[in-house]
ZATI-646118 format. One record per residue (C-alpha): x, y, z; residue number from 1; residue in one letter. Coordinates in Angstrom, 2 decimals, always signed. Layout:
N
NODE  c1  c2  c3  seq  type
NODE  X  Y  Z  NUM  a
...
//
This chain:
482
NODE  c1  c2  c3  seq  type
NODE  -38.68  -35.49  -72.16  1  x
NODE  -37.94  -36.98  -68.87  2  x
NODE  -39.00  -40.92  -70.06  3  x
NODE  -37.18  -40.78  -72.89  4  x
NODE  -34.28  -39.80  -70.69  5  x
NODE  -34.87  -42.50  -68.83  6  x
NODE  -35.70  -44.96  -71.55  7  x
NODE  -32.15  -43.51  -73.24  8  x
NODE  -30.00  -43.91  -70.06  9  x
NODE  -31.35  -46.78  -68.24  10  x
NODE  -28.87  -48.64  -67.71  11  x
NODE  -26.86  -45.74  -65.92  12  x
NODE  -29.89  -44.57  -64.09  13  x
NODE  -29.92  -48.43  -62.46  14  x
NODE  -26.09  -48.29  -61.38  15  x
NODE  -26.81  -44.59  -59.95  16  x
NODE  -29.36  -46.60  -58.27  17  x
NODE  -27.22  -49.42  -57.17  18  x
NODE  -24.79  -46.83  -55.04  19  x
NODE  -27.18  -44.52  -54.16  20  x
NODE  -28.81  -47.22  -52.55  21  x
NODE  -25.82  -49.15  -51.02  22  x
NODE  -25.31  -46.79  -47.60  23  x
NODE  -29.53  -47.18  -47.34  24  x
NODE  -29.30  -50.99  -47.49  25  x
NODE  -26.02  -50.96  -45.62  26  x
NODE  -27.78  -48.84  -42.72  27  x
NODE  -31.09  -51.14  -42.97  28  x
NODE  -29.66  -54.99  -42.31  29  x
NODE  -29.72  -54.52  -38.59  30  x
NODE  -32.71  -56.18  -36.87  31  x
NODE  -31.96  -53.11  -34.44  32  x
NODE  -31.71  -50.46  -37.37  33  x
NODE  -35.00  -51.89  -38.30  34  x
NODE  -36.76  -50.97  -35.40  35  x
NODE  -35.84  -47.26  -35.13  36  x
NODE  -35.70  -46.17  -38.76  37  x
NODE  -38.01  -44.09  -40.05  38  x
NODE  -39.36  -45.41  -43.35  39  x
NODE  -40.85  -42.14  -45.18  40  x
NODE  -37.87  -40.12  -44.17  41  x
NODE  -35.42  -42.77  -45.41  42  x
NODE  -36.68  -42.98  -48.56  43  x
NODE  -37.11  -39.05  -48.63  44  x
NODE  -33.17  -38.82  -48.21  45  x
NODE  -32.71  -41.65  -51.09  46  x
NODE  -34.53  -39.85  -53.69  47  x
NODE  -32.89  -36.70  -53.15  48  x
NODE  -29.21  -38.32  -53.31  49  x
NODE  -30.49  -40.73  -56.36  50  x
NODE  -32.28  -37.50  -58.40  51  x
NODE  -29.52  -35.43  -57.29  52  x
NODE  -26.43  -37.80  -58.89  53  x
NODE  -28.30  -38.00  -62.02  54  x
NODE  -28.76  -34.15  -62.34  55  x
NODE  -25.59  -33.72  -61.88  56  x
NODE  -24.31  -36.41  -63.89  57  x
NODE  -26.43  -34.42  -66.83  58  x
NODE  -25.41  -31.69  -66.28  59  x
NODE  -21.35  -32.96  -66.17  60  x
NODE  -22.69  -34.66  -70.13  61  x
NODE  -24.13  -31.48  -71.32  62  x
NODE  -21.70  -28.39  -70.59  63  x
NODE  -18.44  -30.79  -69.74  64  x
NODE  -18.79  -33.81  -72.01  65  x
NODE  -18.21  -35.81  -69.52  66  x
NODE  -20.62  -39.11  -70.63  67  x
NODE  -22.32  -40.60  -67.58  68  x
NODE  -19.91  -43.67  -67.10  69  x
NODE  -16.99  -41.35  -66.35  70  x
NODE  -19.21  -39.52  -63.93  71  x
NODE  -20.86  -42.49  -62.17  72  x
NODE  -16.77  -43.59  -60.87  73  x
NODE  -16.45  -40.27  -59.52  74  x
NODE  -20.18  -40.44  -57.54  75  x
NODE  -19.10  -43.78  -56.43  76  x
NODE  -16.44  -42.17  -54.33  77  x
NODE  -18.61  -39.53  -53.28  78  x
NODE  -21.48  -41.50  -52.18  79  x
NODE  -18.42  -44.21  -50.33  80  x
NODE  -16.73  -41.92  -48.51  81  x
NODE  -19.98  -39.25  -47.57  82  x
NODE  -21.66  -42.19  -45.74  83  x
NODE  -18.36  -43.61  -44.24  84  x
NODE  -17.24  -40.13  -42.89  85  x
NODE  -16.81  -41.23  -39.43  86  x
NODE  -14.64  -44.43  -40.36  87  x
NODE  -12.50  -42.23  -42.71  88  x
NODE  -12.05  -39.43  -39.53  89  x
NODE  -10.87  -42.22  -37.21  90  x
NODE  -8.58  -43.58  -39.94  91  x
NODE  -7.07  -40.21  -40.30  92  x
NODE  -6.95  -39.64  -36.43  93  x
NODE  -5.32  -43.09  -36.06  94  x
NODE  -2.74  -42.32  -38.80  95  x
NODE  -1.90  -38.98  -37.79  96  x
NODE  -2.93  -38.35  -34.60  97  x
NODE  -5.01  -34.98  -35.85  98  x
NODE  -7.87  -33.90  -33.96  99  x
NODE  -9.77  -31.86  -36.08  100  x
NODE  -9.68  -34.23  -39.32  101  x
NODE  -12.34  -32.64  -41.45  102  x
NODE  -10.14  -30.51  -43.92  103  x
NODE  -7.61  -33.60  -44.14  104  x
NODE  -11.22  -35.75  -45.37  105  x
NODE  -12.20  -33.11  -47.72  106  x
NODE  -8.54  -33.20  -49.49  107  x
NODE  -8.53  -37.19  -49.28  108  x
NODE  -12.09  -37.37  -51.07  109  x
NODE  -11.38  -34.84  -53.79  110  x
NODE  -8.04  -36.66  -54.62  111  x
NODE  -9.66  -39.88  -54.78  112  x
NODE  -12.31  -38.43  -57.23  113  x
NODE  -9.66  -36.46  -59.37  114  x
NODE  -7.88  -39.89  -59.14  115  x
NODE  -11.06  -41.73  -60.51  116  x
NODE  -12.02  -38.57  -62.92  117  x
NODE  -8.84  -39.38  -64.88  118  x
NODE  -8.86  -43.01  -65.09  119  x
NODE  -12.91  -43.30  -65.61  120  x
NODE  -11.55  -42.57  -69.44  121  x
NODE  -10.69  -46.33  -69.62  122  x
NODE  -13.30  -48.91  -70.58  123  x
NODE  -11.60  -51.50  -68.41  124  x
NODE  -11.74  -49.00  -65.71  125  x
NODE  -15.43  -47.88  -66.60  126  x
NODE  -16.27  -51.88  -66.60  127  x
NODE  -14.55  -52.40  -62.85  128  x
NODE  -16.44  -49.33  -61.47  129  x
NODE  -19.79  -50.81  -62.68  130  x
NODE  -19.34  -54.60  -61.74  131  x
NODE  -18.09  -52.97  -58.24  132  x
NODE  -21.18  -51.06  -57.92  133  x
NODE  -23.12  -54.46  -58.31  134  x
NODE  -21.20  -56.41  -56.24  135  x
NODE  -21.67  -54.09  -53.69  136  x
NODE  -25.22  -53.80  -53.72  137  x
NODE  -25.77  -57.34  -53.95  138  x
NODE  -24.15  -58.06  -50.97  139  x
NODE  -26.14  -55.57  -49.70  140  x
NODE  -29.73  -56.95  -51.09  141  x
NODE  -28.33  -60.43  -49.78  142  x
NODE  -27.61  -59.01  -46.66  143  x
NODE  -31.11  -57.72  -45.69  144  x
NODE  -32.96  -60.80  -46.93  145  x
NODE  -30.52  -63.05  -44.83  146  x
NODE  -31.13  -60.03  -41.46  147  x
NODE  -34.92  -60.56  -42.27  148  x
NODE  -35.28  -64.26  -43.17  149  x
NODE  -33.48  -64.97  -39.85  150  x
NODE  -35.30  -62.19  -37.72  151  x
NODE  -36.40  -63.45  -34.45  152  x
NODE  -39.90  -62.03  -33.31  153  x
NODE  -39.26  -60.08  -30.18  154  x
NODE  -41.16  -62.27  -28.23  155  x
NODE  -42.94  -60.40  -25.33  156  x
NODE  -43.63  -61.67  -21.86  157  x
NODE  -47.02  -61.79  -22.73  158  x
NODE  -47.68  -63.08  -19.34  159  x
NODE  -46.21  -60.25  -17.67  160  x
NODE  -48.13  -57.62  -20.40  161  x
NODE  -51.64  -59.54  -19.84  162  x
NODE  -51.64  -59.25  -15.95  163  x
NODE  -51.50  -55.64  -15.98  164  x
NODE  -54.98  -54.30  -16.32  165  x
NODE  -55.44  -50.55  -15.32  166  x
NODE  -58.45  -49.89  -12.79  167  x
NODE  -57.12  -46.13  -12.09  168  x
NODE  -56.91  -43.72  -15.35  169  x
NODE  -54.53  -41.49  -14.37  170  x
NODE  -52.04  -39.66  -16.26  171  x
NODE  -48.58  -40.93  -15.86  172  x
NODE  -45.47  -38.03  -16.16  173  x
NODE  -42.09  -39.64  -16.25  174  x
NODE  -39.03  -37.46  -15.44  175  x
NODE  -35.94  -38.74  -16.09  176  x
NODE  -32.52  -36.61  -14.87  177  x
NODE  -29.76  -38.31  -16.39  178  x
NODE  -27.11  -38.92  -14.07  179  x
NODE  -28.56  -36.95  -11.28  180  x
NODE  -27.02  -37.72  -7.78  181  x
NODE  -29.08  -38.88  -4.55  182  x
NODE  -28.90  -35.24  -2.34  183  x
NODE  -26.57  -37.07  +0.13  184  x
NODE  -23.78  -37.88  -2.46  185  x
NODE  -23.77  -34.87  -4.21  186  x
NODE  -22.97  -33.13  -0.56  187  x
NODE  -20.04  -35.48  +0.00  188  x
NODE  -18.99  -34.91  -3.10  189  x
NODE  -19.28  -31.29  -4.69  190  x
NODE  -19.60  -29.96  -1.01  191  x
NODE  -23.85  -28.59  -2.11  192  x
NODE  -26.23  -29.07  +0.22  193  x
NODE  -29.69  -30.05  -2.18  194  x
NODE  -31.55  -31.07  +0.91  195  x
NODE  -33.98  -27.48  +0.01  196  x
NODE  -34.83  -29.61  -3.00  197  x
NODE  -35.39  -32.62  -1.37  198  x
NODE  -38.12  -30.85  +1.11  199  x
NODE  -39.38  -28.91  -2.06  200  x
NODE  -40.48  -32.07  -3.03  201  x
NODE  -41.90  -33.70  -0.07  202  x
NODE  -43.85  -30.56  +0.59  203  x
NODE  -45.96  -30.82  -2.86  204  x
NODE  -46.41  -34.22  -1.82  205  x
NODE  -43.38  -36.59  -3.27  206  x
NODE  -42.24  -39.98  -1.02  207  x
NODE  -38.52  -39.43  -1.85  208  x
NODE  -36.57  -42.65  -1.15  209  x
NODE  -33.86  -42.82  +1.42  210  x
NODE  -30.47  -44.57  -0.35  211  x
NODE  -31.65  -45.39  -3.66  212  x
NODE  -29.65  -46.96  -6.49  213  x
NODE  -29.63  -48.03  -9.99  214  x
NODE  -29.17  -51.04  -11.01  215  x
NODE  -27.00  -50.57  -13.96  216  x
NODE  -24.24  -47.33  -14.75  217  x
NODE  -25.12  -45.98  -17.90  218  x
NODE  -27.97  -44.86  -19.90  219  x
NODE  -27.97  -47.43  -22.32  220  x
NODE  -28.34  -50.23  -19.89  221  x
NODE  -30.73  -48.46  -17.33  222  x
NODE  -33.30  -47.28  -19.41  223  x
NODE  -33.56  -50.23  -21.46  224  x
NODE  -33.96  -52.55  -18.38  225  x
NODE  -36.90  -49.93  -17.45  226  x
NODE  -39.03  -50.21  -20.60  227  x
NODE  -38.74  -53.98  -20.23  228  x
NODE  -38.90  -54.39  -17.00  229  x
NODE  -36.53  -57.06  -16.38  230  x
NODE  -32.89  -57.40  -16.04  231  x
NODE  -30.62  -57.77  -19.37  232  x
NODE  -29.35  -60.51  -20.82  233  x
NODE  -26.17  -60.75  -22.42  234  x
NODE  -26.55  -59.19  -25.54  235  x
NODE  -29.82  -56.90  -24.61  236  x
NODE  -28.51  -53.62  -24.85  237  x
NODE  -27.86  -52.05  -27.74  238  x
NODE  -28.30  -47.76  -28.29  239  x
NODE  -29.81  -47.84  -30.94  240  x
NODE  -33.00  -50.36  -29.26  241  x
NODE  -33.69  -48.37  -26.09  242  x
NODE  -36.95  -46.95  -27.13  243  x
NODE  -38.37  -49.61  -29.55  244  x
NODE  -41.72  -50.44  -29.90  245  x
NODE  -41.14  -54.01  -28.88  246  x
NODE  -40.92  -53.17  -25.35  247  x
NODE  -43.11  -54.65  -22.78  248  x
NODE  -43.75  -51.40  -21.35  249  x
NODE  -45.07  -49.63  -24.49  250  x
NODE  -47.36  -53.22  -25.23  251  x
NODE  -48.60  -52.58  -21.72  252  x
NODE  -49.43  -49.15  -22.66  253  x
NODE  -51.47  -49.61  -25.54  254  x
NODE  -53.34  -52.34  -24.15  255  x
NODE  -54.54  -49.90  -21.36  256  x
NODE  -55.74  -47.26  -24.45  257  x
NODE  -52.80  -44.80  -23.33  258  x
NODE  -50.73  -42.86  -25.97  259  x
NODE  -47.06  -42.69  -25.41  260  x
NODE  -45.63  -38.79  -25.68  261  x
NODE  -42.20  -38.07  -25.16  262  x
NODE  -40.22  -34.87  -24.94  263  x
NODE  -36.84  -36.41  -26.13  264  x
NODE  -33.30  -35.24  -25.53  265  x
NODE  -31.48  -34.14  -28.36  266  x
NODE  -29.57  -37.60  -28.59  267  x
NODE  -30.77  -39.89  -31.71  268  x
NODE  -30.96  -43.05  -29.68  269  x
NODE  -33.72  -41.62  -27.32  270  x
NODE  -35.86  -39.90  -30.06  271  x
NODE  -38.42  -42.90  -29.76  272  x
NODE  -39.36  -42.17  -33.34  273  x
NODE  -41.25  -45.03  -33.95  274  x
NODE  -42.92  -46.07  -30.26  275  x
NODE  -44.45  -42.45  -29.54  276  x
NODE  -47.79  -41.54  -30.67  277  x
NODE  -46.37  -37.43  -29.77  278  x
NODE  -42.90  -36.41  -30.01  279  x
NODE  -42.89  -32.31  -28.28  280  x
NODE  -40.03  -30.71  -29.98  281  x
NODE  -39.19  -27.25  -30.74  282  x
NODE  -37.73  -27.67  -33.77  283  x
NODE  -40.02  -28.91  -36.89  284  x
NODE  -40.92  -32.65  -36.91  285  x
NODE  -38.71  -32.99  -40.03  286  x
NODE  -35.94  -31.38  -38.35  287  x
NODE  -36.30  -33.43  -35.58  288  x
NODE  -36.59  -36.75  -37.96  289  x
NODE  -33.74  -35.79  -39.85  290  x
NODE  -31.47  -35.02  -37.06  291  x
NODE  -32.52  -38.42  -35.38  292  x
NODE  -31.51  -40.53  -38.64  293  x
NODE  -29.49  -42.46  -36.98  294  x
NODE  -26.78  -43.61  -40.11  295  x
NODE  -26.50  -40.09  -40.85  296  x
NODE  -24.23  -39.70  -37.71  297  x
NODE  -21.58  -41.20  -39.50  298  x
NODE  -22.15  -39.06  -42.43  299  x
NODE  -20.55  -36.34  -43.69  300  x
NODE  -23.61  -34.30  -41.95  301  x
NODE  -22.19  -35.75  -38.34  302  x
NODE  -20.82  -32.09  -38.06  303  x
NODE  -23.99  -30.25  -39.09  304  x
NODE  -26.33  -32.60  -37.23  305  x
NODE  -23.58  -32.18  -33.96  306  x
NODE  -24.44  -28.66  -34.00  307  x
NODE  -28.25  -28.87  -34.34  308  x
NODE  -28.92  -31.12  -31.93  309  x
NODE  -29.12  -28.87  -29.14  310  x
NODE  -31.53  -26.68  -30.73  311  x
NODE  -34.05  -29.56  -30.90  312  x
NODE  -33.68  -30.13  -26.90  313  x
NODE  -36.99  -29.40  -25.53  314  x
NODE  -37.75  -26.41  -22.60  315  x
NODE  -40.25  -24.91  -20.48  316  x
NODE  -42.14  -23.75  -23.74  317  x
NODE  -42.55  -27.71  -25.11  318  x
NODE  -43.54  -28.89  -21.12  319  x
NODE  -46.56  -26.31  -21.16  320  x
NODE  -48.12  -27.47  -24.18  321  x
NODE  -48.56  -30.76  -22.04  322  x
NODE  -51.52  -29.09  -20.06  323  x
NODE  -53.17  -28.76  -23.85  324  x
NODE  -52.11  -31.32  -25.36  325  x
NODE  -54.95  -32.99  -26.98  326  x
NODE  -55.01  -36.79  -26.29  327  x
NODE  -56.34  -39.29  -24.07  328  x
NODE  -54.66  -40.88  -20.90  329  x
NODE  -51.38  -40.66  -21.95  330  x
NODE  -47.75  -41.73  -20.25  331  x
NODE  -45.19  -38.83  -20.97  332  x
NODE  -41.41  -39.45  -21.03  333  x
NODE  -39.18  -36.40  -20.54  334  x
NODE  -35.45  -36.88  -20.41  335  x
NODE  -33.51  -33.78  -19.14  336  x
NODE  -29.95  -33.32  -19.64  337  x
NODE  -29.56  -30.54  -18.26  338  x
NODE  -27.28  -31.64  -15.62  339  x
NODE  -25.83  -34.25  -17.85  340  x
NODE  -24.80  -32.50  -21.45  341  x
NODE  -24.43  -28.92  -20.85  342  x
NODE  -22.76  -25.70  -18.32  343  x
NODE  -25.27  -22.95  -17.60  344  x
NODE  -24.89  -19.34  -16.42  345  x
NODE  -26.71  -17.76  -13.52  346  x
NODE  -29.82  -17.39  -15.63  347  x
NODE  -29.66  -20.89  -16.68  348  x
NODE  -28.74  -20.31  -20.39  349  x
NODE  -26.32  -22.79  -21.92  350  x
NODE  -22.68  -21.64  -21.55  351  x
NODE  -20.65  -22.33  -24.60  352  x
NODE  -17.68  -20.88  -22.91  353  x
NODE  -17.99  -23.05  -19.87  354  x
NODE  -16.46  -26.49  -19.10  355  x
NODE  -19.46  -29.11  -18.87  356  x
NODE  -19.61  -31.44  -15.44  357  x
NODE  -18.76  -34.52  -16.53  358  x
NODE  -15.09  -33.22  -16.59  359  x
NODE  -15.79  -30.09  -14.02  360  x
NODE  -17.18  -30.96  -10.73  361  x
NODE  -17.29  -27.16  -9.84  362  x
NODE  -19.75  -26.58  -12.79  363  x
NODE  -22.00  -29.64  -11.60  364  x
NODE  -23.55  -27.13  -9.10  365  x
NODE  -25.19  -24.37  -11.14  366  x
NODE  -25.87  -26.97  -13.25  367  x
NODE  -27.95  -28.69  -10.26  368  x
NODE  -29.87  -25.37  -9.54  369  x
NODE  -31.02  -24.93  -13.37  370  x
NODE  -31.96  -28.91  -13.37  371  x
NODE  -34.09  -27.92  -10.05  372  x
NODE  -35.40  -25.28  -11.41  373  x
NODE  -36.32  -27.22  -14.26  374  x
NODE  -37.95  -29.79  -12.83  375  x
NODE  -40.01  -27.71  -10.04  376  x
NODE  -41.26  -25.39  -13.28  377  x
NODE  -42.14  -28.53  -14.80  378  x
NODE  -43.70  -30.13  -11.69  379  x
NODE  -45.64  -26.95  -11.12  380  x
NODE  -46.81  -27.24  -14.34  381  x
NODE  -48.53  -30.72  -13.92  382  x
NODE  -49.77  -30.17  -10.56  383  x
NODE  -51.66  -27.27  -12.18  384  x
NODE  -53.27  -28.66  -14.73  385  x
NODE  -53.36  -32.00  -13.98  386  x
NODE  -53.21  -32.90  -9.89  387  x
NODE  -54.73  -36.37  -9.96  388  x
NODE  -51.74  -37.62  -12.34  389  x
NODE  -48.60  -39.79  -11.10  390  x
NODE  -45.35  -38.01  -11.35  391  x
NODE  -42.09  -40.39  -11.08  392  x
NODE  -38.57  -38.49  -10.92  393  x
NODE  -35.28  -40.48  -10.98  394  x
NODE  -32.28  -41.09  -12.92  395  x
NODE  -31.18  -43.24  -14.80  396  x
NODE  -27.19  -43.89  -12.69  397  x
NODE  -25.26  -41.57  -10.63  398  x
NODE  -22.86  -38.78  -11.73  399  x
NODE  -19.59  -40.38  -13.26  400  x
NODE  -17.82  -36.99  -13.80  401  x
NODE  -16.66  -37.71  -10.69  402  x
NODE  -15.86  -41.27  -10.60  403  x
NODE  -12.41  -41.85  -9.53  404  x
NODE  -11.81  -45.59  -11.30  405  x
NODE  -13.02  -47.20  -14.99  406  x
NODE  -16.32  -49.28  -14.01  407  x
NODE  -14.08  -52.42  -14.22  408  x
NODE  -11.83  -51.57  -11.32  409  x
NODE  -15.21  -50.56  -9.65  410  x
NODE  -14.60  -52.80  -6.39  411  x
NODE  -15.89  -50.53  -2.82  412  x
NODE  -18.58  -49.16  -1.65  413  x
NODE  -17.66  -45.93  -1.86  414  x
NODE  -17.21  -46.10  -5.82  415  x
NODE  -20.25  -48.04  -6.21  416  x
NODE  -21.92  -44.88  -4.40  417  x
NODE  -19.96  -42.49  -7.22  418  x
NODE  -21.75  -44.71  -10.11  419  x
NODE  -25.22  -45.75  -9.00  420  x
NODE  -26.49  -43.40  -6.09  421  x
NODE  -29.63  -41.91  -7.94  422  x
NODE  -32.59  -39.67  -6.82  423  x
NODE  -35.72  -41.17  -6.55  424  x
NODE  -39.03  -39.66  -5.94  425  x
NODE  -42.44  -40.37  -6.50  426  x
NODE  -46.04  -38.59  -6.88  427  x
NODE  -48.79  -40.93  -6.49  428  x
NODE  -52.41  -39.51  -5.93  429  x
NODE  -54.37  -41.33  -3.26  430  x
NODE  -51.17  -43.84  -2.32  431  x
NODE  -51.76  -45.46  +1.28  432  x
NODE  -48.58  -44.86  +3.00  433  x
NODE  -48.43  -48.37  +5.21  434  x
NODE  -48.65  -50.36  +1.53  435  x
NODE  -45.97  -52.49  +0.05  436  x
NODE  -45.57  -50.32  -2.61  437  x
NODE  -45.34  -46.98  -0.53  438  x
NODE  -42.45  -48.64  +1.92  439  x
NODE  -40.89  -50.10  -1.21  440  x
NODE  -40.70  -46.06  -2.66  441  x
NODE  -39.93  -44.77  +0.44  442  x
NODE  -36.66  -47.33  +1.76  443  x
NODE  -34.36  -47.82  -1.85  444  x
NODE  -36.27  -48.69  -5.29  445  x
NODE  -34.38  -49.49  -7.92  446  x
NODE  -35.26  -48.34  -11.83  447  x
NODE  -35.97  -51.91  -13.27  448  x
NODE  -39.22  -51.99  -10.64  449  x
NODE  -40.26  -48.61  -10.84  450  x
NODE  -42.69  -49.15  -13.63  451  x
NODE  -43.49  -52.57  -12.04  452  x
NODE  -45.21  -50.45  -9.06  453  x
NODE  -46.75  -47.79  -10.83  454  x
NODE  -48.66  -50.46  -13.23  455  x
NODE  -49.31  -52.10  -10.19  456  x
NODE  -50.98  -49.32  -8.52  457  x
NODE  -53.38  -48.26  -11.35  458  x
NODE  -53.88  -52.16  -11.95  459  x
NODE  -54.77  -51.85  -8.16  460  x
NODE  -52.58  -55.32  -7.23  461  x
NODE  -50.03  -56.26  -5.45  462  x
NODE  -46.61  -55.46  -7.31  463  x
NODE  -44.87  -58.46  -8.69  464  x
NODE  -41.24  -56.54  -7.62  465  x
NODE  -37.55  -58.12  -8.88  466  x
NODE  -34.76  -58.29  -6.35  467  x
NODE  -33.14  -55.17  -6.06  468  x
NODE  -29.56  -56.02  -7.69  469  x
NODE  -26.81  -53.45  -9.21  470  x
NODE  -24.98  -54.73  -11.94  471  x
NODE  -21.91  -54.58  -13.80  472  x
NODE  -22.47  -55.91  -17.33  473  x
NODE  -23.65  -59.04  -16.25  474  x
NODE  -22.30  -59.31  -12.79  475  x
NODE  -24.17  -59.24  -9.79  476  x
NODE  -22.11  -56.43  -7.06  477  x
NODE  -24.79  -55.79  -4.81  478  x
NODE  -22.77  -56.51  -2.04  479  x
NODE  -20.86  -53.47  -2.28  480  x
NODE  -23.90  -51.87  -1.37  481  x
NODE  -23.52  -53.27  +2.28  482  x
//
C-alpha cells in the first residue's frame, strides 16, 4: 500500500521533497553551520516535516478533494514563512512598529495560504508553484556544493598543538561567570563590598589576580580567542563557531587522551554539540539537541524554544554528577549565567517578576550572592571529590549593564574598567609561587593566555604567553589601561 503510493504520486512526493528540504539546505551552506549542526537530529526534523506534508496532503485528497498540486502551493507557504519567522517578525515590527508581532504573522500566513488555496485551481498557477519549488532548491543544492567545494580546512597551528605534551594528569574544571566584575569594580560601582568572596577563595587555596582584564567585551569574541588561543583576526568570530571542534584547544585535548564535558548555558551557540564527548543537562539529550538547533531560532518554534531554554540551564544537581561521572582525565567547561541572564530572590530562585541586571544595577547584587553561592557549592564540590584537579574561574568581560557609552565611544580608563575588569582566579595543585606562571596569575592575566599557562603547567614548560592587549574589534586600546 505505501509503494504503490509512492510509485502513484512520485512526482509530488519529489516536489514535497524539494521544499521540505529547502530551509535544511538553506540552514546547511555555511562552512560555520557546518560545524555545529547536528547531523542525526537534522535529518530527524526533515523526515517529520517531509512525512508530515504528505499525510496531510492525503488526507486534504481523500476527505476534501483537494488533489496534491493544489495542496503542495499552500505547503509551500507554510514551509516559507515557518522557517523565515524571524525575518517576517522584523518585517512586521519595521512596518508597524508592533512589538508583540506573532498574531499579526499568524493572520499574514493564513492569508497568503487562503490566497494560494484559491488560485492553486489554475494549471498555470499549479505549473509556477512547481518550477518555483525547483528553482529554489537548486539554488540551494548549488549553494552547498559551491560552500563545500570552496571550504578551507581550518588549518590548526599544529606547531602550537604539538608542543603541548601533558606530564601532570590532572583534571582540569573551567568556570566561566559571564560578565562577572573584578571585586574592586563592582564596589565602585553597585556600592557591594565582594572582598568576603575574594578571601573565600584564597582561603581554599585560589591565587586571585590583582587588576585583571579581558581582552575583548563580549562573549562571542572572548571565548573564542580562549579556545584558540590567539588573538582574532578580522573575520574570526562568528556565534555560531565558538565551540567548534576545530579549535586548537579541543586538538590539544584529545591529543593528551582527555574528554571534553561541558555543562552548557542554555544559549544555542555555547551548546558545544559537536566538540564534547559529555554534555550534563537536566533536560533529555534530545531536548537539549533540539533546543540547540540553531536554524530553528528563526523558526516559528523561536517562541517555544525562548521559553525552554531556561529549563535546560544546568544546577547544583548536574555539577554533582561530576564527582561520578565516569570518564577518564577530562577538561570540564561550565558557563554560569547566573549573574548574566537572570534576577533571583533571597533563596536564589529565578525571579520572573524581577528586572534582570543588565538593565538594573540594584538587582546585580543578589544576583552576585546566588553566583557566589554557586560557584563556592560548586568549588566545594570538586575539592571533595577531586583535590588534586586545577580549577580556573574568570569571565569572559566585565558587566556592561552598567556601561555608560556604546563600545565605540569607549575612549577612558574609567569605561574601559566598566567593559573589561574581570575576576580571575586560579586553583593549581602543587604550583610554586616564585614561577613565571604563578606571578603571571597573581599580577593581571588576561583570557587569551589562560589556557596557554595551564597547558603549560601540566606540560611542565615554560609558558609561551601573548602580550596582554584589550581590544576593540580589531583595535589595540591597551593604553587606556594606564
Amino acid at each position: 500500500m505505501i509503494y504503490a503510493f509512492f510509485k502513484k504520486n512520485i512526482k509530488d512526493i519529489f516536489l514535497y521533497f524539494c521544499i521540505t528540504a529547502w530551509p535544511f539546505l538553506k540552514f546547511y551552506a555555511s562552512a560555520e553551520n557546518q560545524k555545529q549542526v547536528s547531523l542525526k537530529n537534522f535529518l530527524m526534523l526533515f523526515a517529520v516535516f517531509l512525512f508530515s506534508a504528505l499525510f496531510l496532503s492525503e488526507i486534504a485528497r481523500v476527505f476534501f478533494r483537494r488533489i496534491h498540486e493544489r495542496f503542495l502551493g499552500v505547503y509551500a507557504v507554510f514551509i516559507i514563512w515557518f522557517f523565515s519567522y524571524a525575518d517576517f517578525v522584523k518585517y512586521i515590527h519595521t512596518k508597524t512598529g508592533v512589538m508583540h508581532a506573532f498574531p499579526y504573522a499568524i493572520i499574514a500566513v493564513i492569508l497568503l495560504m487562503v490566497f494560494f488555496l484559491i488560485l492553486s485551481k489554475y494549471l498555470p498557477f499549479q505549473s509556477f508553484v512547481k518550477t518555483f519549488i525547483v528553482f529554489l532548491f537548486s539554488y540551494s543544492v548549488v549553494e552547498n556544493i559551491y560552500i563545500y567545494v570552496n571550504l578551507e580546512e581550518n588549518k590548526i597551528q599544529k606547531e602550537v598543538t604539538s608542543s603541548y605534551s601533558f606530564k601532570k594528569n590532572m583534571n582540569v574544571y573551567f568556570l566561566l561567570l559571564d560578565a562577572y566584575p573584578r571585586t574592586d569594580i563592582f564596589k565602585e560601582n553597585v556600592k557591594y563590598d565582594n572582598e568576603n568572596f575574594t578571601h573565600l577563595l584564597k582561603s581554599k587555596g585560589f591565587i586571585v589576580a590583582k587588576e585583571s582584564y579581558s581582552n575583548y567585551p563580549s562573549t562571542t569574541s572572548s571565548l573564542t580567542s580562549i579556545f584558540q588561543m590567539s588573538y582574532l583576526k578580522p573575520g574570526d568570530i562568528n556565534s555560531k563557531d565558538i565551540l567548534s571542534p576545530d579549535k586548537i584547544t579541543f586538538s590539544i585535548l584529545r591529543n593528551n587522551g582527555y574528554d571534553f564535558v561541558i555543562l552548557p548555558s542554555h544559549h544555542d551557540y555555547l551548546g558545544a554539540k559537536n566538540s564534547a564527548n559529555k554534555i550534563i543537562s537536566p533536560s533529555s539529550n534530545f531536548l537539549f539537541s533540539i533546543t540547540n538547533i540553531q536554524f530553528l531560532s528563526t523558526s516559528a518554534f523561536r517562541p517555544l524554544i525562548k521559553f525552554l531554554r531556561p529549563y535546560i540551564y544546568f544546577g547544583s544537581k548536574e555539577v554533582s554528577t561530576l564527582a561520578t561521572l565516569k570518564t577518564g582525565k577530562k577538561f570540564v567547561f561550565m558557563h554560569f549565567m547566573h549573574f548574566h541572564d537572570f534576577a533571583y530572590d533571597e533563596n536564589c530562585d529565578i525571579n520572573c517578576k524581577a528586572t534582570i541586571p543588565e538593565s538594573n544595577a540594584i538587582n546585580a547584587i543578589q544576583n552576585i550572592k546566588c553566583t557566589n553561592k554557586f560557584v563556592e557549592e560548586t568549588v566545594d564540590s570538586i575539592l571533595k571529590h577531586d583535590p588534586q584537579s586545577i580549577i580556573i574561574i574568570q569571565s569572559d568581560h566585565g558587566p556592561w549593564f552598567w556601561r555608560n557609552n556604546s563600545v565605540e565611544q569607549l575612549n577612558s580608563r574609567d569605561e574601559l574598567q566598566r567593559w573589561y575588569a574581570n575576576i580571575a582566579a586560579f586553583y593549581i595543585p602543587g604550583l610554586d609561587k616564585d614561577t613565571q606562571i604563578a606571578n603571571y596569575l597573581m599580577d593581571s592575566p588576561t583570557p587569551v593566555n589562560t589556557l596557554r599557562v595551564i597547558f603549560s603547567y601540566l606540560s611542565d614548560k615554560n609558558a609561551e604567553l601573548l602580550p596582554d592587549h584589550i581590544l576593540l574589534g580589531t583595535k589595540d586600546i591597551t593604553h587606556l589601561r594606564k
